[in-house]
VOGU-3710 file (C-alpha; in Angstrom, 3 decimals, decimal comma):
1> xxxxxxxxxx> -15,488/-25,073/-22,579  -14,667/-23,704/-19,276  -17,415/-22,187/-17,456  -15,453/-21,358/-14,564  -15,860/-17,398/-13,431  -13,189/-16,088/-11,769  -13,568/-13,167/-9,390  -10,330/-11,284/-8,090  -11,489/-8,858/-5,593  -8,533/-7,511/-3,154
11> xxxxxxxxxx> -9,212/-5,018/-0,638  -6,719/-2,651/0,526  -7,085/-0,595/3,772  -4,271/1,383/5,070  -3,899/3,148/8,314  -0,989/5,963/8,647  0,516/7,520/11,754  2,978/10,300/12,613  6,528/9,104/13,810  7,619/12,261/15,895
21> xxxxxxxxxx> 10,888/10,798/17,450  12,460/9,673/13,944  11,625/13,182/12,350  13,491/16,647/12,590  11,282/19,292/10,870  14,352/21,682/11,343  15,958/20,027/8,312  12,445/19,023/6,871  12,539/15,068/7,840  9,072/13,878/8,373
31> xxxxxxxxxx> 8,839/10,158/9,235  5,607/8,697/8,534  4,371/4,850/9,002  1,399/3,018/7,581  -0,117/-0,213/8,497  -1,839/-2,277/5,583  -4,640/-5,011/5,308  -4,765/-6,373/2,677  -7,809/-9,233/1,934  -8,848/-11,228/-0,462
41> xxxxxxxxxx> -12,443/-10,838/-1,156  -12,766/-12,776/-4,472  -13,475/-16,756/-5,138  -9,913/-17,488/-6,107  -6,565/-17,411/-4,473  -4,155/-15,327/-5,470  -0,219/-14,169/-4,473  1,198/-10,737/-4,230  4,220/-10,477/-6,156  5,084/-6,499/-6,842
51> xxxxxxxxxx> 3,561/-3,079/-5,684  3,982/0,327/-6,806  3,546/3,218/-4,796  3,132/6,950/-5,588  4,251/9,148/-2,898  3,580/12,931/-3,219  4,394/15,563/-0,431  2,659/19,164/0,104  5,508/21,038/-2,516  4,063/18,620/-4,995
61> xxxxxxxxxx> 7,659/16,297/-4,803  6,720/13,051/-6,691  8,366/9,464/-5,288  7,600/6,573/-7,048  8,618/2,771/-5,623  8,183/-0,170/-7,561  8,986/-3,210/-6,531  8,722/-7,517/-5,605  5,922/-8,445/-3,202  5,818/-5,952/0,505
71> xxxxxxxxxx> 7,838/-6,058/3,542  10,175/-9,121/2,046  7,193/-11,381/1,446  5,159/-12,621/-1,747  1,826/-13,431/0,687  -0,195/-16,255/-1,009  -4,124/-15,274/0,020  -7,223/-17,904/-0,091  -10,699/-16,741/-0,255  -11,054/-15,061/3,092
81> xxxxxxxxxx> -7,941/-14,492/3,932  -5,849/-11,022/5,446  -2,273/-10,357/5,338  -1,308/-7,237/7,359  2,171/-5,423/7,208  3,535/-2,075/8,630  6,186/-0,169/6,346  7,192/3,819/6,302  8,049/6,697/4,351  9,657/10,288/4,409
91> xxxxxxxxxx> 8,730/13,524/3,569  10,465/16,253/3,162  6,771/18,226/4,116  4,735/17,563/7,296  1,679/16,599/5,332  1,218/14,072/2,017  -0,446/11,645/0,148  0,027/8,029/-0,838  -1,383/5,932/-3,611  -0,941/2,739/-5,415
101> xxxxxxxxxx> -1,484/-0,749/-6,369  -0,539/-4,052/-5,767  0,306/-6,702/-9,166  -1,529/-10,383/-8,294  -1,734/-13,540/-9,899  -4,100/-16,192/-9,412  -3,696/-19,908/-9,207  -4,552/-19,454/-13,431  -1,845/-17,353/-13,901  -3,717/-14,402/-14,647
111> xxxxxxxxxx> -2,356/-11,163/-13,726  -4,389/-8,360/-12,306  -3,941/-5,224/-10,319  -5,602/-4,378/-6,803  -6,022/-0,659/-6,053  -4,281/1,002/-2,519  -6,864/4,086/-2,573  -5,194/7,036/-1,655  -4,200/8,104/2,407  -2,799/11,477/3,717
121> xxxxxxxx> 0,220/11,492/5,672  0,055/14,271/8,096  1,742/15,841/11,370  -0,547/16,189/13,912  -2,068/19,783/14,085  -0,567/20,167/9,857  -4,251/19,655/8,695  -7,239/21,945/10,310
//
């Protein structure tokens, strides 16, 4: 019998920021860009392989994106170890949320999901 206890434990922390000279609110373009860390907290190593994001602006506008692994990359994390990445979206609002999660799968093969808790996207001066 295997007594081994495996512990996935992925933190997400995301960071978003304003890109003024890529958006034209005249024609509702807001240009927003995050930067993620994302580290492994648990005893086992594990690799990204998809994510799936839920992007909702201030008219209530749902985007979803689905897709393999972040940025181009799969990142393969050990115990300890951050992977960091900067990516973007678009609204068609100045202010917005994000959500998500990432699919993993340890060295075992089992699959499991890490949370991206939920960040505002806002303009500068949108939010009081």
């Amino acid at each position: 019998m295997d007594n081994k206890i495996i512990q996935h434990d992925i933190r997400v922390q995301v960071e978003s920021f304003y890109i003024p000279e890529q958006s034209d609110p005249i024609i509702g373009r807001y240009v927003f860009a995050y930067n993620v860390s994302i580290r492994n907290e648990g005893s086992t190593p594990a690799k990204l392989i998809s994510r799936h994001w839920i992007i909702t602006d201030a008219n209530g506008h749902i985007q979803e994106v689905e897709g393999d692994g972040v940025v181009g990359e799969q990142p393969y994390l050990q115990p300890g170890e951050k992977f960091h990445y900067t990516s973007g979206a678009m609204l068609e609002t100045p202010v917005g949320s994000m959500h998500g999660s990432y699919r993993l799968v340890d060295d075992d093969g089992i699959h499991f999901e890490a949370e991206i808790p939920a960040f505002t996207l806002s303009r500068p001066h949108s939010l009081h």
